[in-house]
C-alpha positions in Angstrom: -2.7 94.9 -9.9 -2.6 94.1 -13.6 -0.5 91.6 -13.3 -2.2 89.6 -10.3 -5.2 90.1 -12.8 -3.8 88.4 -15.8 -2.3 85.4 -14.0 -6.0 84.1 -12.7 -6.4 84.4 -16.3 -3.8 82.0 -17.3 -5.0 79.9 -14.7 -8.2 79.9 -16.2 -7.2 79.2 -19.5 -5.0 76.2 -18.0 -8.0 74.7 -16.6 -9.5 74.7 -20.2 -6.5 73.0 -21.5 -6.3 70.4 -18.8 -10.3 70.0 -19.1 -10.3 69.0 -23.3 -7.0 67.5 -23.8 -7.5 64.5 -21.6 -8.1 62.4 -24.5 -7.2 59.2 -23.7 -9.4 58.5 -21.0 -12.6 58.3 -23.5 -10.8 54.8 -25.5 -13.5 53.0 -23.6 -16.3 55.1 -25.7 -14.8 53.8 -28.7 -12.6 50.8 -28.3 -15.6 48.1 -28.9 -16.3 49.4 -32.5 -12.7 50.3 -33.4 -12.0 46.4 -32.4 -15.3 45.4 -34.5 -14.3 47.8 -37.6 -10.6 47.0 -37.6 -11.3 43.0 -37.1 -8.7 42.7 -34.5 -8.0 40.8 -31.2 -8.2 42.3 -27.9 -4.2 41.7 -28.0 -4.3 44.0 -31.1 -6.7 46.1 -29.1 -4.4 46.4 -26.4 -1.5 47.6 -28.5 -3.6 50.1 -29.5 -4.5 51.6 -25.7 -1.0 51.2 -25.1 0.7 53.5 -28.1 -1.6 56.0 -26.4 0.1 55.6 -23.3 3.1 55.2 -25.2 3.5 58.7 -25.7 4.3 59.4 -22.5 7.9 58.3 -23.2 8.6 61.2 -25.1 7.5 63.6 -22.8 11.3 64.8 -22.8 10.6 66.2 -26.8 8.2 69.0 -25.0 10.5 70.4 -22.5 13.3 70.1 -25.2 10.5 72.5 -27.5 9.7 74.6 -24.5 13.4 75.6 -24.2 13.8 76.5 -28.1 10.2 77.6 -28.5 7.4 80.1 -27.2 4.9 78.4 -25.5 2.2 79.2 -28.0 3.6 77.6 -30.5 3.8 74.2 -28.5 0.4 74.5 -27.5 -0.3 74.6 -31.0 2.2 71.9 -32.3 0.6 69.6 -29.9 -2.7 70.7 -31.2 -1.4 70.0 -34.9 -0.4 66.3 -33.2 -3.9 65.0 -31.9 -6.0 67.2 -35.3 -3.3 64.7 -37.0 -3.6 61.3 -34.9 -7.4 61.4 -34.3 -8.6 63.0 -37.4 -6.9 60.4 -39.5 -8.2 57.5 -37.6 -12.1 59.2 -37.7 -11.4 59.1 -41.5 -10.4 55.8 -41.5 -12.9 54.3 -39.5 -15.9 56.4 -41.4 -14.2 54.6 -44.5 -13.1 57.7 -46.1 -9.7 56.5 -46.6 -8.1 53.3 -45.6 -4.9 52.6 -43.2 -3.7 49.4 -42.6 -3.1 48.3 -38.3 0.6 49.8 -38.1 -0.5 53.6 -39.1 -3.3 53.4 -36.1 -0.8 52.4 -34.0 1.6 55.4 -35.1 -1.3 57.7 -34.8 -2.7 56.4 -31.5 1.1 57.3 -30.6 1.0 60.6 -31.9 -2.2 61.3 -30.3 -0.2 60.2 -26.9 2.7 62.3 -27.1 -0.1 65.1 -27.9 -1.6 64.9 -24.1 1.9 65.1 -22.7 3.2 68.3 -24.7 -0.2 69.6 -23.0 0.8 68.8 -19.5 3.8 70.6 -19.8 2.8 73.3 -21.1 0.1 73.7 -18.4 2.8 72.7 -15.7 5.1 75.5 -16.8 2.4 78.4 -17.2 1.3 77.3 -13.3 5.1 77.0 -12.2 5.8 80.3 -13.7 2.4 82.1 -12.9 1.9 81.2 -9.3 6.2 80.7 -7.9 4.6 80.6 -4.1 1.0 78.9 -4.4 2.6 76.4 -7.0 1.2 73.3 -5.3 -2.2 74.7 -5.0 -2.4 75.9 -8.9 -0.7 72.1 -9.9 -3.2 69.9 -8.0 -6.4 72.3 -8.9 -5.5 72.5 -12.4 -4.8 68.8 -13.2 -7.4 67.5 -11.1 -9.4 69.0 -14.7 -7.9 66.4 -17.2 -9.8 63.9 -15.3 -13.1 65.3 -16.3 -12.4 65.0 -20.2 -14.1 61.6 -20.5 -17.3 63.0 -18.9 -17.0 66.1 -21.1 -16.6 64.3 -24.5 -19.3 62.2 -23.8 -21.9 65.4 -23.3 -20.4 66.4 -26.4 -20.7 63.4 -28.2 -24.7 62.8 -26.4 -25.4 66.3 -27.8 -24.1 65.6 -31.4 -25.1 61.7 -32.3 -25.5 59.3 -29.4 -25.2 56.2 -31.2 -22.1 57.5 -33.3 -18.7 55.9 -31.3 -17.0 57.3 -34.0 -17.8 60.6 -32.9 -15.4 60.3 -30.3 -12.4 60.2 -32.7 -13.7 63.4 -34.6 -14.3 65.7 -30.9 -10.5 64.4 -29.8 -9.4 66.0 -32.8 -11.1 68.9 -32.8 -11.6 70.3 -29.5 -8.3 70.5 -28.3 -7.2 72.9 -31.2 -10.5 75.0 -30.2 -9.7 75.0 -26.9 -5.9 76.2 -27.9 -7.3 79.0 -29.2 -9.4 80.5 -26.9 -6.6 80.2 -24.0 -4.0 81.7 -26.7 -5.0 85.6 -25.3 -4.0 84.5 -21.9 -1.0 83.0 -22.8 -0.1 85.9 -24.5 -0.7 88.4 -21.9 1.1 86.7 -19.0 2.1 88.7 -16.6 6.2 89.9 -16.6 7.9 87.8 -13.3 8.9 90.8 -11.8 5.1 91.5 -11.2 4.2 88.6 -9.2 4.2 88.8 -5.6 5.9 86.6 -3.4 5.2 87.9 0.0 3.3 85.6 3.0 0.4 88.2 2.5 -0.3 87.4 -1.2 0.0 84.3 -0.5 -2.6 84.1 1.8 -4.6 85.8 -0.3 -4.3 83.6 -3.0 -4.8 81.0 -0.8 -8.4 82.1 -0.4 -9.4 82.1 -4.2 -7.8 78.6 -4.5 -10.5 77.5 -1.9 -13.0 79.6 -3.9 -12.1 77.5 -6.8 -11.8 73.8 -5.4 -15.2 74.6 -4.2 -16.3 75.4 -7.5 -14.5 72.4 -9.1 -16.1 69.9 -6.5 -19.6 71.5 -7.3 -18.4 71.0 -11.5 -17.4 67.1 -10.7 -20.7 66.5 -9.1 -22.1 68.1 -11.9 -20.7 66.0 -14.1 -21.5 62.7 -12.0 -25.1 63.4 -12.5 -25.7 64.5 -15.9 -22.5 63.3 -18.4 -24.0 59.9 -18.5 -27.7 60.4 -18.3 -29.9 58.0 -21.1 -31.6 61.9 -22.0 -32.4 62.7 -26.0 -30.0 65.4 -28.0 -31.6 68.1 -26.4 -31.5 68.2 -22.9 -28.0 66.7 -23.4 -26.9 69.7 -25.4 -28.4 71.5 -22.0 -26.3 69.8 -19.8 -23.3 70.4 -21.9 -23.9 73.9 -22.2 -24.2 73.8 -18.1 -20.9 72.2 -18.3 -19.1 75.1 -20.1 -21.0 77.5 -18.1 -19.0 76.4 -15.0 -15.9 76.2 -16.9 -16.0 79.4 -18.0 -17.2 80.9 -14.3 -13.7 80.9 -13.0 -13.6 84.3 -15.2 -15.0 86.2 -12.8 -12.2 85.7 -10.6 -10.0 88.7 -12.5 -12.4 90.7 -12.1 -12.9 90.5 -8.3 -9.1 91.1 -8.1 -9.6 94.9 -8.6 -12.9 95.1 -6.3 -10.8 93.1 -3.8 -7.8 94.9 -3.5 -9.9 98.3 -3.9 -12.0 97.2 -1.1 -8.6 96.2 0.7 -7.3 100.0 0.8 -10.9 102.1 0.4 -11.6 100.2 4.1 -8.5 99.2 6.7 -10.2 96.1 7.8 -9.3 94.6 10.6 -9.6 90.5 9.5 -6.5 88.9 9.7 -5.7 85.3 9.0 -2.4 84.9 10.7 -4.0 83.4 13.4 -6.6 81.3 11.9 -4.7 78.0 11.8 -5.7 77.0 9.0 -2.6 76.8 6.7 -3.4 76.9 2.8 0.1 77.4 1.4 3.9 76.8 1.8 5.6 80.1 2.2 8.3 80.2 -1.3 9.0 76.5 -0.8 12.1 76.8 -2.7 13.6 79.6 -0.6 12.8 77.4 2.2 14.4 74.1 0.9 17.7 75.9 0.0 17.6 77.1 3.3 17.3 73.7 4.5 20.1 72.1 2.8 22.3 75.0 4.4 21.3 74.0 8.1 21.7 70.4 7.3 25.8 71.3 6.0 26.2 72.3 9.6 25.8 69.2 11.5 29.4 68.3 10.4 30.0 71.3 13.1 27.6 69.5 15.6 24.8 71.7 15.1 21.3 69.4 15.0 19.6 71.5 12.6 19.3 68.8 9.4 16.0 66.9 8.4 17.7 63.2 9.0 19.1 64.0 12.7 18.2 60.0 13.6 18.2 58.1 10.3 19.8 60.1 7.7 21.9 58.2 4.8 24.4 61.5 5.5 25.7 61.0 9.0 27.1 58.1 9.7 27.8 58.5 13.1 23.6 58.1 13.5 23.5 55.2 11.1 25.7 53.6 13.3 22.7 53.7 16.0 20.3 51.2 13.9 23.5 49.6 11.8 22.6 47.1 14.4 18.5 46.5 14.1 17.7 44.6 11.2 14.5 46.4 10.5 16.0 50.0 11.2 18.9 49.4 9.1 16.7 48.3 5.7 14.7 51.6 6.0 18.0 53.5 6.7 20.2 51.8 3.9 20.7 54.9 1.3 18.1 56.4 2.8 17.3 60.2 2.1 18.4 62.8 4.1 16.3 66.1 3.1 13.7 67.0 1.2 14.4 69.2 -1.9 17.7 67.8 -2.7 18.2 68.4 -6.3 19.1 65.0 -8.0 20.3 64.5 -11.6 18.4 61.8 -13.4 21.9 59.2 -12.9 21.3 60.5 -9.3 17.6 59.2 -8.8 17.7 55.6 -10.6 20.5 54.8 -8.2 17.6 55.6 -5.1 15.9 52.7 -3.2 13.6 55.3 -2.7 12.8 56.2 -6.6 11.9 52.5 -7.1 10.0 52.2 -4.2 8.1 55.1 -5.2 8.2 53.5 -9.3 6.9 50.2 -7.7 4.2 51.9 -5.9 2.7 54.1 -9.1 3.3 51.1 -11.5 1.3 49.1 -9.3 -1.6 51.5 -8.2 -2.0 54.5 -10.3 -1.2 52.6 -13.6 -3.5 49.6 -13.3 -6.6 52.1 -12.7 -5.3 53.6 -16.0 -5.1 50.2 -17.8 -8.4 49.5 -16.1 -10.1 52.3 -17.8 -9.1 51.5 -20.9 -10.5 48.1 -20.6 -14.0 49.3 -18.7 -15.7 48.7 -22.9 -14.9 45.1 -23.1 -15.4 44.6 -19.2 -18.7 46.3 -19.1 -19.5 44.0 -22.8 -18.7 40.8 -21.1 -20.9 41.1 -18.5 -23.9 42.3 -20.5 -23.6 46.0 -20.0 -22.8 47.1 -23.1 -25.4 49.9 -22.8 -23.9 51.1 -19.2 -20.4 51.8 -21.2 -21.0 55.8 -21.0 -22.1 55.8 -17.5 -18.7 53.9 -16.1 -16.2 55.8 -18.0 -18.1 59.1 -16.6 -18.0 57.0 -13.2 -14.4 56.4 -13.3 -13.8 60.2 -14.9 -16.0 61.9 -12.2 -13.9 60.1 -9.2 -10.9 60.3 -11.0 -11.0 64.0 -10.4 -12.7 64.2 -7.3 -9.3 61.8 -6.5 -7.4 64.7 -8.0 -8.8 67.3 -5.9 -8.0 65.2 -3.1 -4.7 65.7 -3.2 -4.8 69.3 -2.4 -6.2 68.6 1.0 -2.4 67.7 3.2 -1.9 71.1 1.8 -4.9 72.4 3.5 -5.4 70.9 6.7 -1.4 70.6 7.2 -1.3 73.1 10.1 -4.4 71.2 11.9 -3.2 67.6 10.7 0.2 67.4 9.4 1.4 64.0 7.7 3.7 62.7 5.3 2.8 63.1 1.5 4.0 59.2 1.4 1.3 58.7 3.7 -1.2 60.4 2.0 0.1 58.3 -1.2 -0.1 54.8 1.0 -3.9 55.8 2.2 -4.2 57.0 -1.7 -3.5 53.4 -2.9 -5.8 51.4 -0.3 -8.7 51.5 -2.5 -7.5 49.9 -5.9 -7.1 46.3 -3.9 -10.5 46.6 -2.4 -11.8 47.2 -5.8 -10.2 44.5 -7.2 -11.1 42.3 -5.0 -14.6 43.0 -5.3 -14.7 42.3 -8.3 -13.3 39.1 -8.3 -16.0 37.8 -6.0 -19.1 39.5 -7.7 -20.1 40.2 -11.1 -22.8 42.3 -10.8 -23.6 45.9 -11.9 -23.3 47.1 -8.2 -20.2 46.0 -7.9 -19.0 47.4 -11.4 -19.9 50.3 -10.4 -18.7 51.2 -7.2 -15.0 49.3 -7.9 -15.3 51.6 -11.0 -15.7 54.5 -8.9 -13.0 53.2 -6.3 -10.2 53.0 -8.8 -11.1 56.0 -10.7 -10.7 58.0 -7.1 -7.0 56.4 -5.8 -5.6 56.6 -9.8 -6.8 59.9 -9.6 -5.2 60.8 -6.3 -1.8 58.9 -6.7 -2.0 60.9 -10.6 -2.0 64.1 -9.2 0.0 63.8 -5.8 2.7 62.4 -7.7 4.2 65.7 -8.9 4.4 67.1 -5.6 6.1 63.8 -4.3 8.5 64.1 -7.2 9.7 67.4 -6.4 9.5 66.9 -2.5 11.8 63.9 -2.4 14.4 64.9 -6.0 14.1 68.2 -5.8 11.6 71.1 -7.5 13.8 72.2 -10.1 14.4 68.8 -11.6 11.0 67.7 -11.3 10.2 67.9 -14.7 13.2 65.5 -15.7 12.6 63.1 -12.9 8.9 63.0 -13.2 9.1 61.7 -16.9 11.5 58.8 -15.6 9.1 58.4 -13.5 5.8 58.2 -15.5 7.8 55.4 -18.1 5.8 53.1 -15.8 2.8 54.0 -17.3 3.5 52.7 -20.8 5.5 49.5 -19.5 2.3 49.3 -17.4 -0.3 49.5 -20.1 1.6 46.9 -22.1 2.3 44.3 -19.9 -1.3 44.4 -17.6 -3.1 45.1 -20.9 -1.5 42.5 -22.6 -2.4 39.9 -19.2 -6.0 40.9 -19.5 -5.8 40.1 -23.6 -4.5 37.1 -23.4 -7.2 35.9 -20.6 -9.8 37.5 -22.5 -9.0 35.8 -26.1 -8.2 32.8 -24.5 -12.1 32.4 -23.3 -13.7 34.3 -26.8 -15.6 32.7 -29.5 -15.8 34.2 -32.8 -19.3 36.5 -33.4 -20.9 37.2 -36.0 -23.6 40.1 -36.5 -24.5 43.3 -38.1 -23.1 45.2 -35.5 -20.0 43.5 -34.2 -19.3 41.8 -36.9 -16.8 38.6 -37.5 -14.6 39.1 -34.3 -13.9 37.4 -31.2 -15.9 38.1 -28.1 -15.9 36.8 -24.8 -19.1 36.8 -22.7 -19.4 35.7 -19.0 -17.1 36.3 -16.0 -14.6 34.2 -17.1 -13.2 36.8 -19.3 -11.8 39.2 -16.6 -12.1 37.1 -12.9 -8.0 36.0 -13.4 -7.4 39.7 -14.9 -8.7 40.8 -11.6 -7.1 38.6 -9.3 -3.8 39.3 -10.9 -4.4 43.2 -11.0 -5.2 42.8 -7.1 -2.1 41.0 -6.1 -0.1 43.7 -8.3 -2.1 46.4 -6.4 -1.0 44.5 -2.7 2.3 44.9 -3.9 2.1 48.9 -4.7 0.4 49.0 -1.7 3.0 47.7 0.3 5.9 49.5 -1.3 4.2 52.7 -1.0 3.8 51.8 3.1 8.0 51.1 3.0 8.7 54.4 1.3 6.5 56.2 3.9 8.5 54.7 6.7 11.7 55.7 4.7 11.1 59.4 4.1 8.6 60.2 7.2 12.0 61.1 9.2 12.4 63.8 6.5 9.0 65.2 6.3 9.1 65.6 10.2 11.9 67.7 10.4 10.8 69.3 7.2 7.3 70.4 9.3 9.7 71.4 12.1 11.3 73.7 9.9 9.1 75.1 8.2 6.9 76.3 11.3 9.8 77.8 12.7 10.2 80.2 9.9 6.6 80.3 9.7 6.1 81.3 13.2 9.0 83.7 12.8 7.6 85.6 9.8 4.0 85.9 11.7 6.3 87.3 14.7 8.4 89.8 12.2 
């Protein structure tokens, strides 16, 4: 009982983590006075947004610590990381000391590979904590780090509005606060052998992860309303203290474990939710994928038990069938065969599949990222300087409303079941439509609802992608493969960053005034319409690769369901 206790606790504290250490979705807050201060262009800009993405590459160096360290002591190295990056560049800027451009770019790096070390260590406490609920715990918990742009700008409303600056400062600071208050819980995690993996606690757990999204929907909208409201210091420090309020309400879940399960043998109730069809949680996924990969061995004996009977890269004697059809035979070439299938990291870069799958994050969930970090100079160009706060909580607020999205095939998979590509493929569909409204209107209206289009499908294709990763290469390699993966992001942020820099410095003219000072600006619609049309087209593409790699694995995930209600139905029956 203890132990079911002290794991909602770590969950807790690994929704604090994920909530504060977001960090790099607030640039936009500061990016238009860091150019102004620095002198820069928006190339130089760009560099910038990208060394915080850049980080991402090393997100090998925190599995590598977590193997030869205590997790506490990461948390904290990575807290040491963004005190470090931030903190120097809020003295910097605040003229306390002075750096020259190449030591922001180092620290904007640091402050990167910061976020990342964070991730993993939240991923490991929710892989470890919750074995059999894993996907629920993954998608609830990082479905957080896209509120920390709305967060940090309550803070910063509640401090000094008109300090950008202050950003810098709250980046340092509150992810080493934060690190401490969820130290207790890491410390007190429950011992493995203490965590139930039976279909009943699953269940069970099943219910307070519904409990939860609810509360995490009712937090995002929350959020939506208040993070970005024109109020004084006041009534903003209100509205922030409402925000850690419901942060902090998940506590009470430990508690009701003891009532619950006191309740559970004081009263033999007779509820039961075997037969409610509504399905919250794979039964121990990986028991069932090794399971899997046995059954599918035994076709070489003639038994049709594997999750490719039809199309499977495995069997040649049913390739032979579509060897013949030229559109059957490109979405059966190296096609894959089951889901789960461990693969090494030379294994997966040899898939059509894995670039399919790169293609279609490069091209959706990275340009919303790249897109965020440009919203300051967007939002400047078209004379909305003053609505800055209010699109970066936009694209926050959606951004984890997209997150929480990505729990629902988990949810409604007994009444609806479909692919996870699918869900990916309708994840992606909005990013074009935003871009294309905005490259046939400029106004506010249109801002804002793109804003809160791409903020919802980045969100969405962010989250879904770990499950993807582990679905198609394997759950135990998922932490290897997903950081292959997620070098797109970085490449991404370069390359679309740099597009929209050169367009945008192309059409500037240099300013001068108390405020911006002598730097180049770019007023109009001119500055981003190409950006825009270019981002669409990229987005088309994603879209369309994410639509191929659905028809390629949706084989796999059908005789996957197959499977899995069988042993389902069988446990109900036993």
């Amino acid at each position: 009982m203890t132990g079911q206790s002290r794991k909602w606790m770590v969950l807790v504290a690994t929704i604090w983590i994920q909530a504060f250490t977001g960090t790099n979705f607030d640039f936009s807050d500061y990016s238009s006075s860091l150019k102004s201060l620095l002198n820069i262009s928006q190339i130089k800009l760009n560099y910038l947004a990208t060394a915080n993405d850049m980080g991402k590459v090393f997100g090998w160096s925190s599995g590598l610590a977590l193997s030869r360290l205590p997790l506490s002591v990461v948390i904290f190295i990575a807290s040491a990381m963004g005190l470090l990056g931030y903190g120097l560049q809020w003295l910097a800027i605040n003229n306390f000391i002075a750096l020259p451009y190449y030591l922001f770019f180092l620290l904007s790096l640091l402050s990167g590979c910061s976020i990342c070390w964070f991730n993993t260590v939240c991923f490991v406490l929710c892989i470890r904590n919750f074995p059999v609920n894993r996907p629920l715990a993954l998608s609830l918990t990082v479905s957080f780090n896209g509120v920390s742009a709305a967060l940090y700008t309550l803070a910063a409303n509640s401090i000094d509005p008109s300090s950008d600056s202050l950003y810098l400062l709250l980046n340092a600071l509150v992810p080493l606060l934060t690190s401490l208050a969820a130290l207790i819980p890491i410390l007190l995690q429950p011992p493995l052998d203490s965590l139930s993996r039976s279909a009943d606690a699953a269940r069970r757990n099943s219910v307070i992860f519904l409990i939860l999204n609810f509360l995490a929907i009712f937090t995002g909208i929350y959020l939506l309303l208040f993070a970005s409201s024109t109020s004084d210091e006041a009534t903003s420090r209100l509205y922030f203290g409402g925000a850690i309020f419901l942060l902090i309400s998940p506590l009470c879940i430990p508690g009701t474990i003891y009532a619950r399960d006191w309740f559970h043998n004081a009263i033999n109730s007779s509820f039961q939710m075997e037969g409610s069809g509504f399905l919250l949680v794979h039964v121990d996924d990986l028991e069932l994928h090794k399971e899997l990969l046995t059954s599918t061995l035994n076709l070489s004996n003639g038994e049709d038990h594997g999750l490719l009977g039809e199309n499977g890269s495995m069997h040649g004697s049913q390739r032979a069938k579509t060897s013949g059809m030229g559109c059957d035979k490109v979405l059966a070439q190296d096609q894959l065969a089951i889901l789960g299938e461990e693969h090494t990291a030379a294994e997966v870069v040899r898939r059509v599949d894995f670039w399919l799958y790169y293609i279609a994050y490069f091209c959706g969930g990275t340009i919303g990222l790249v897109y965020s970090n440009n919203l300051g100079q967007i939002a400047q160009s078209l004379g909305l300087s003053s609505s800055i706060s209010t699109l970066v909580t936009l694209y926050s607020s959606f951004s984890f409303f997209g997150r929480l999205l990505s729990a629902v095939p988990d949810y409604i998979r007994n009444k609806f079941y479909f692919a996870r590509t699918g869900w990916l493929a309708i994840g992606l569909f909005p990013t074009p439509v935003a871009f294309i409204l905005l490259a046939v209107s400029d106004s506010a209206a249109a801002l804002k609802v793109s804003t809160a289009l791409i903020g919802l499908s980045s969100g969405f294709i962010f989250a879904a992608a770990v499950a993807v990763t582990s679905e198609l290469f394997g759950p135990n390699s998922v932490s290897v493969n997903h950081n292959i993966l997620i070098t797109n992001i970085p490449i991404g942020s370069l390359l679309y960053g740099f597009l929209a820099a050169a367009i945008y410095d192309a059409n500037a003219y240099s300013v001068t005034g108390d405020f911006m000072g002598d730097t180049l600006v770019c007023m109009g619609r001119k500055c981003y319409f190409w950006t825009f049309v270019w981002w669409g087209a990229m987005s088309v593409l994603g879209l369309a690769s994410s639509v191929l790699l659905f028809l390629r694995t949706k084989h796999a995930y059908d005789h996957f369901e197959r499977h899995r209600s069988r042993i389902w139905a069988q446990s109900l029956v036993s």
